[in-house]
C-alpha positions as CSV (number, residue, x, y, z in Angstrom):
1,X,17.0,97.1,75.2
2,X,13.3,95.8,74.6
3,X,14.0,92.5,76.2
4,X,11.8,91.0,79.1
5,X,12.5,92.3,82.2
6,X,11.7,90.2,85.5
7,X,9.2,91.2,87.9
8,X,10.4,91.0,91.2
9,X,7.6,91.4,93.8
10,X,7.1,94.4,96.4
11,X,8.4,92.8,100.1
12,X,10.1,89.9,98.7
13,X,13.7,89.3,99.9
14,X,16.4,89.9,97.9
15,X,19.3,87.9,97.3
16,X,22.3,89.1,99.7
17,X,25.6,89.8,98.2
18,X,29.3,89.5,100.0
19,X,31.6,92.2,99.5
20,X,34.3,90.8,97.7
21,X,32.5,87.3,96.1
22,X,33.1,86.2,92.3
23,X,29.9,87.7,90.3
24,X,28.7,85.6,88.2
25,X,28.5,86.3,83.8
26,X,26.1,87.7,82.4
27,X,25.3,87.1,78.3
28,X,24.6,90.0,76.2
29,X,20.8,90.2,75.7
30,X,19.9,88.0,78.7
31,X,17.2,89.3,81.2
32,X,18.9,91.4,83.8
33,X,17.7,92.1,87.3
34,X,15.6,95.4,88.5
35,X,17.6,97.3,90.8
36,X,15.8,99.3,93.9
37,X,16.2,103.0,93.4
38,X,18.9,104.9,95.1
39,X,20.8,101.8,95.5
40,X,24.7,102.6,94.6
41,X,25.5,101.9,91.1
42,X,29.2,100.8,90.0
43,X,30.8,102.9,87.2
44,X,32.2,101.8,84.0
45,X,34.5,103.5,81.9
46,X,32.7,103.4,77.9
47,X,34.8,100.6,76.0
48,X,37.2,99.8,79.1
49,X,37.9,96.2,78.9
50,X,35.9,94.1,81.6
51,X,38.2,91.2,83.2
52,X,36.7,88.2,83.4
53,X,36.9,86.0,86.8
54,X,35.9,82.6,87.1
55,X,33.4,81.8,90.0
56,X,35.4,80.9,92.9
57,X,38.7,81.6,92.1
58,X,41.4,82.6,94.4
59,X,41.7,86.9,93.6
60,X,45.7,87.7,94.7
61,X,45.1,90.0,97.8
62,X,47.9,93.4,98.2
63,X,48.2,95.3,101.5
64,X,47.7,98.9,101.4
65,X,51.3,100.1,102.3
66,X,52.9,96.8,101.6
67,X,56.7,96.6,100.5
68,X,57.2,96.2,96.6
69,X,59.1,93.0,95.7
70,X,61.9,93.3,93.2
71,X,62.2,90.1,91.4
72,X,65.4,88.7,89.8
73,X,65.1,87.0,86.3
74,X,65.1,83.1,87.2
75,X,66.0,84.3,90.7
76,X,64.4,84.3,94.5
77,X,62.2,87.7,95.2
78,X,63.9,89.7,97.1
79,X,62.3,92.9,99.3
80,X,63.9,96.1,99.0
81,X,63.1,99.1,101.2
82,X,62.1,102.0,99.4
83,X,65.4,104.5,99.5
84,X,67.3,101.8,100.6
85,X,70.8,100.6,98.7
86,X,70.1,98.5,95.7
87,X,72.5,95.6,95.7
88,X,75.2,95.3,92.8
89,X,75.2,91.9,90.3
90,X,78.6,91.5,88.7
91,X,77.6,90.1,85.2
92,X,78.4,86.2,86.0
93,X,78.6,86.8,89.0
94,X,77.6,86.3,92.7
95,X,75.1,88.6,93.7
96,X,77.1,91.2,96.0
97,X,75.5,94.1,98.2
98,X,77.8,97.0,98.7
99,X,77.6,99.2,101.6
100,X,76.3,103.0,101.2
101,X,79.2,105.2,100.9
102,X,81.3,102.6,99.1
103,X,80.6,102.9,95.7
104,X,83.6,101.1,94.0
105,X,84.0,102.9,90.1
106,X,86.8,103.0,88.2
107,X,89.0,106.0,89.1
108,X,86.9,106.9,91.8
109,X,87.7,107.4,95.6
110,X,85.0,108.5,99.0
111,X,85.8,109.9,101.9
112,X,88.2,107.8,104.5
113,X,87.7,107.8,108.5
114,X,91.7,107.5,109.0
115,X,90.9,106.0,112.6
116,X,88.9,103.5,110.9
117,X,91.4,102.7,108.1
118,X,93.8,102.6,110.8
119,X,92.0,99.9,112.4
120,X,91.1,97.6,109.5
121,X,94.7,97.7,108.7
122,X,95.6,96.4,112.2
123,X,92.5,94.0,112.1
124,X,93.6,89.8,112.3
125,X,93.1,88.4,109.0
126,X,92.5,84.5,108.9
127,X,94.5,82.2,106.6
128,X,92.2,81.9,104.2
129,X,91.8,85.7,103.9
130,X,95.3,86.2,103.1
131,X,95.8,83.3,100.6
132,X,92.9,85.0,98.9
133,X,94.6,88.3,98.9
134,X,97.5,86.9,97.4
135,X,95.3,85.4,94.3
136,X,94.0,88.4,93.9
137,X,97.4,90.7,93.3
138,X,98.3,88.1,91.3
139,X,95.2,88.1,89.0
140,X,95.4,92.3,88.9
141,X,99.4,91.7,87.7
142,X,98.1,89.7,85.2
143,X,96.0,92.2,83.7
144,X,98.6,94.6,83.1
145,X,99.4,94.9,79.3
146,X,103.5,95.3,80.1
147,X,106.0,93.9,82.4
148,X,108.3,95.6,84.6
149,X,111.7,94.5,84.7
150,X,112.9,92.5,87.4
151,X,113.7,94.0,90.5
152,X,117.1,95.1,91.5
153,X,118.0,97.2,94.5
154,X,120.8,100.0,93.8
155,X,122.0,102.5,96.2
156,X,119.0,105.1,95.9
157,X,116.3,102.8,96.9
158,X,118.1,101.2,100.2
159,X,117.5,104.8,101.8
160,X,113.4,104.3,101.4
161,X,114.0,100.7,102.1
162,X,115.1,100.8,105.4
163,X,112.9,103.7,107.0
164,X,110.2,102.0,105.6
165,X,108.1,99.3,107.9
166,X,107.6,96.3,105.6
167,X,105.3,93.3,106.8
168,X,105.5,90.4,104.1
169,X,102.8,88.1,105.8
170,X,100.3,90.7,106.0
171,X,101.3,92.9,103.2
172,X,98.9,91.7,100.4
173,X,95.8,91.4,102.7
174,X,96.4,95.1,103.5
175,X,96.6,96.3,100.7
176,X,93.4,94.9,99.5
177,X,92.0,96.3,103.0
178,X,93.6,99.4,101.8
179,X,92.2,99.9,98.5
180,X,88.5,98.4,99.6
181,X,88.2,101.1,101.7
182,X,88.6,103.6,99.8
183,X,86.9,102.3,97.2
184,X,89.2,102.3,94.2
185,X,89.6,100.6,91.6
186,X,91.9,101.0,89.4
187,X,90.9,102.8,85.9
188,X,91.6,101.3,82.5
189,X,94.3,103.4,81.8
190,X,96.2,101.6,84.4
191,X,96.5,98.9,82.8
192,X,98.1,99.8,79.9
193,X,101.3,100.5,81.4
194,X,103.6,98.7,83.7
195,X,102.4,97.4,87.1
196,X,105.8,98.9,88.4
197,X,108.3,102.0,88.5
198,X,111.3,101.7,90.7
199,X,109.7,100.3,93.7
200,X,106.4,102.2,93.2
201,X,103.1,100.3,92.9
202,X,101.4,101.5,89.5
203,X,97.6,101.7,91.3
204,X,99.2,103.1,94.5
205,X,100.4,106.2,91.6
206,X,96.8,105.7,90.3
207,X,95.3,106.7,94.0
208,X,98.2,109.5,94.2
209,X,96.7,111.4,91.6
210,X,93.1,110.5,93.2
211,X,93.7,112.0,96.2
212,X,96.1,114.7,95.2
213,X,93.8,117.5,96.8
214,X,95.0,115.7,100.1
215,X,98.7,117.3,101.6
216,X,99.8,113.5,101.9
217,X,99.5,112.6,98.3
218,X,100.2,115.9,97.0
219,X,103.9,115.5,98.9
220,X,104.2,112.3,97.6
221,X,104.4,113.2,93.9
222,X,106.5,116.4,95.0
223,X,109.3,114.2,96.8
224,X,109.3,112.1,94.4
225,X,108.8,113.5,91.2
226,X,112.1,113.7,89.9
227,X,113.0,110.2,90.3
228,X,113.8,108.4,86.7
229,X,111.4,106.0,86.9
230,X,108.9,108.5,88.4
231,X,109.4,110.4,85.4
232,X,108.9,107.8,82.8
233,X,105.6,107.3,85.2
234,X,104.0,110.5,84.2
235,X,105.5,110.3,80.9
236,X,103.2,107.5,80.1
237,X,100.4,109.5,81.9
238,X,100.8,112.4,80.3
239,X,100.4,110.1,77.3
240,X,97.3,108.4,78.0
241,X,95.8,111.9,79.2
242,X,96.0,113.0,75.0
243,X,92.8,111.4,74.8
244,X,91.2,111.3,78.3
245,X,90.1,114.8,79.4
246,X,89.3,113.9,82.5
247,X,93.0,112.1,83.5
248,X,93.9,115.4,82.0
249,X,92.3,117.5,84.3
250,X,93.3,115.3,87.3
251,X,97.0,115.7,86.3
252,X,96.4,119.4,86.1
253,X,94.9,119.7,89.5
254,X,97.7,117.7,90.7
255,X,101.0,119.8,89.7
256,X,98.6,122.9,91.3
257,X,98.7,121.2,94.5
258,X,102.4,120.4,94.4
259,X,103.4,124.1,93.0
260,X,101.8,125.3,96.8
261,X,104.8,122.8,97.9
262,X,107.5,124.7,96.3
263,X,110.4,125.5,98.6
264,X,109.8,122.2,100.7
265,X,113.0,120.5,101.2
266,X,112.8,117.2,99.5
267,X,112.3,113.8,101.7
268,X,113.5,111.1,99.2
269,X,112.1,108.3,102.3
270,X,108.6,109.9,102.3
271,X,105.5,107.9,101.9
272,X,102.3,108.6,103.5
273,X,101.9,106.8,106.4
274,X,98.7,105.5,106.1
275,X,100.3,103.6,103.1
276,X,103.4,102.4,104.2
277,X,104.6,99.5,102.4
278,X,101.6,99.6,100.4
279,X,103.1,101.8,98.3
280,X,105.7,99.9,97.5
281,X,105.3,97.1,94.7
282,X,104.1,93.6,95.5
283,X,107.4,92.7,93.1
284,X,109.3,94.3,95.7
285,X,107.9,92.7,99.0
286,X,108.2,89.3,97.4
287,X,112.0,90.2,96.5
288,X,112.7,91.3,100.3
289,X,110.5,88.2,101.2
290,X,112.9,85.6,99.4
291,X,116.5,87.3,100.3
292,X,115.3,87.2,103.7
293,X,114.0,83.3,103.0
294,X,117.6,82.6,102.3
295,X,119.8,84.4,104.9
């Protein structure tokens, strides 16, 4: 206020502006141009910050109704579409995308096309894919805080046995077909207690009580219930379920569905037959692998 202020004179051109070119600084106290009256004036907020922009540098441009860019800590951007699924990082590692509808938790199943798990289950697997499989069971086994026993046929189990089709070559590269599409994984719990009872598979029991609300795996448990090793099963389940509300309501849910079952003659050969041997034990189909290895 009170400083000089230049004359400009009336008719003189006046210096034309681009829309969009760096302006230049102007000191505090330092003569400032006459504006013409009624010419648009740009608003300030009081005490807002001003940025400061160097004449002639490069201003980053954004597109009105551009994607947003997600970008990964010491990673590559990567565009995600807005509502579209967000891709899962294991911590360590590879950088994984997972399917809508596939949502793998602990404990946690989705709805299965049976036409389409038929046909994964019949789909060629390459060499590669089933020596993979095979390191795989073997790392889950490993896991397991106890050991099963090793395995010895008796009487009552040559009944399930022989109804039951058994496919050593392809056996652990369905299974993890199997399990992958329904999405489960196997919760902690699991792991705590033995990866076998009888020639039951301890995560195919897992999925049993999963998908109890189904008839299949609801007349699984009920054919099978009474078995010995079946009942030191859900001994140990009961156990874990002390502190676990929600196993415990899962186990509840489960003897409701079988209860509906009463009266149903009992099948002792019964598995579902989506499972088939994938039920059984990978102990057991490498036990029928190497008798038959040495006939």
């Amino acid at each position: 206020p009170g400083a000089p202020q230049p004359q400009v004179k009336p008719g003189a051109p006046q210096p034309q502006v681009k829309p969009g070119a760096p302006q230049p600084q102007v000191k505090p106290g330092a003569p400032q141009p006459q504006v013409k009256p009624g010419a648009p004036q740009p608003q300030v907020k009081p005490g807002a910050p001003q940025p400061q922009v160097k004449p002639g540098a490069p201003q980053p441009q954004v597109k009105p109704g551009g994607r947003d860019q997600q970008v990964k800590p010491g990673g590559r951007d990567q565009q995600v579409k807005p509502g579209g699924p967000q891709p899962q990082v294991k911590p360590g590692g590879r950088d994984q995308q997972v399917k809508p509808g596939t949502d793998h938790r602990p404990g946690q199943t989705h709805p299965v096309n049976r036409a389409d798990l038929d046909r994964r289950l019949k789909a060629p697997a390459t060499k590669q894919e089933h020596q993979r499989a095979v390191v795989r069971d073997r790392e889950e086994r490993a896991r397991f805080v106890h050991h099963s026993p090793p395995v010895r046929f008796g009487r009552e189990h040559r009944e399930v046995l022989t109804s039951v089709r058994i496919v050593p070559g392809t056996y652990h590269h369905r299974r993890t077909v199997f399990y992958e599409t329904y999405g489960y994984v196997p919760p902690p719990y699991i792991y705590t207690m033995q990866p076998r009872y009888g020639l039951w598979d301890a995560v195919f029991l897992g999925l049993m009580v999963e998908r109890a609300a189904e008839p299949d795996y609801a007349l699984m448990y009920h054919h099978h219930r009474h078995e010995p090793e079946m009942v030191q099963w859900r001994q140990e389940m009961d156990r874990a379920a002390v502190d676990n509300a929600e196993l415990r309501a899962k186990l509840d849910a489960m003897d409701q569905q079988v209860a509906q079952l009463q009266g149903t003659p009992v099948n002792p050969t019964y598995i579902p037959l989506e499972a088939n041997d994938i039920a059984l034990s990978s102990d057991v189909i490498d036990r029928l692998a190497a008798q038959a290895a040495n006939r």
